[in-house]
N, C-alpha and C positions, 0 to 999 in steps of 0.2 A: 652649162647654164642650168642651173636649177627653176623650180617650178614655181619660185614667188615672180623670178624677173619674167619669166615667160607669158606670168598673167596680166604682169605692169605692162608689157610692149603690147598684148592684145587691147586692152584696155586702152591707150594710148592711142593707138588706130582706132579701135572702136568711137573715141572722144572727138576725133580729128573729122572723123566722117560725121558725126553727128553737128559739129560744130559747120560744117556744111551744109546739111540741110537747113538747119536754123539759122542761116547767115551769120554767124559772129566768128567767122576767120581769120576776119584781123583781128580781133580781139585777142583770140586763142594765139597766134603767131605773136602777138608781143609781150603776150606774156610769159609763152616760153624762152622767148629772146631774152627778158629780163631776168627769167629764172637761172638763164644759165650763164649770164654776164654776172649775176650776183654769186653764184656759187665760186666761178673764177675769180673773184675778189677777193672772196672769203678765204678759198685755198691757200692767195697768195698773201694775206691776213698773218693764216695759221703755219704758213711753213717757218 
């Protein structure tokens, strides 16, 4: 693993904890839900 994805996965945690203190957890939870149901669309799009 190089040293950009290492700073993206801290960051990620980082965001995840923060979106806990500030209550918007479900927020953040569905929008990654949708982030990654759209990328899987996309893939199957582009294969």
């Amino acid at each position: 693993m190089g040293l950009k994805s290492n700073i993206y996965k801290i960051l990620r945690i980082w965001n995840d904890i923060d979106a806990v203190r500030k209550g918007r957890v479900g927020k953040r939870i569905s929008r990654r839900a949708a982030g990654k149901s759209a990328g899987k669309a996309i893939r199957k799009l582009l294969k």
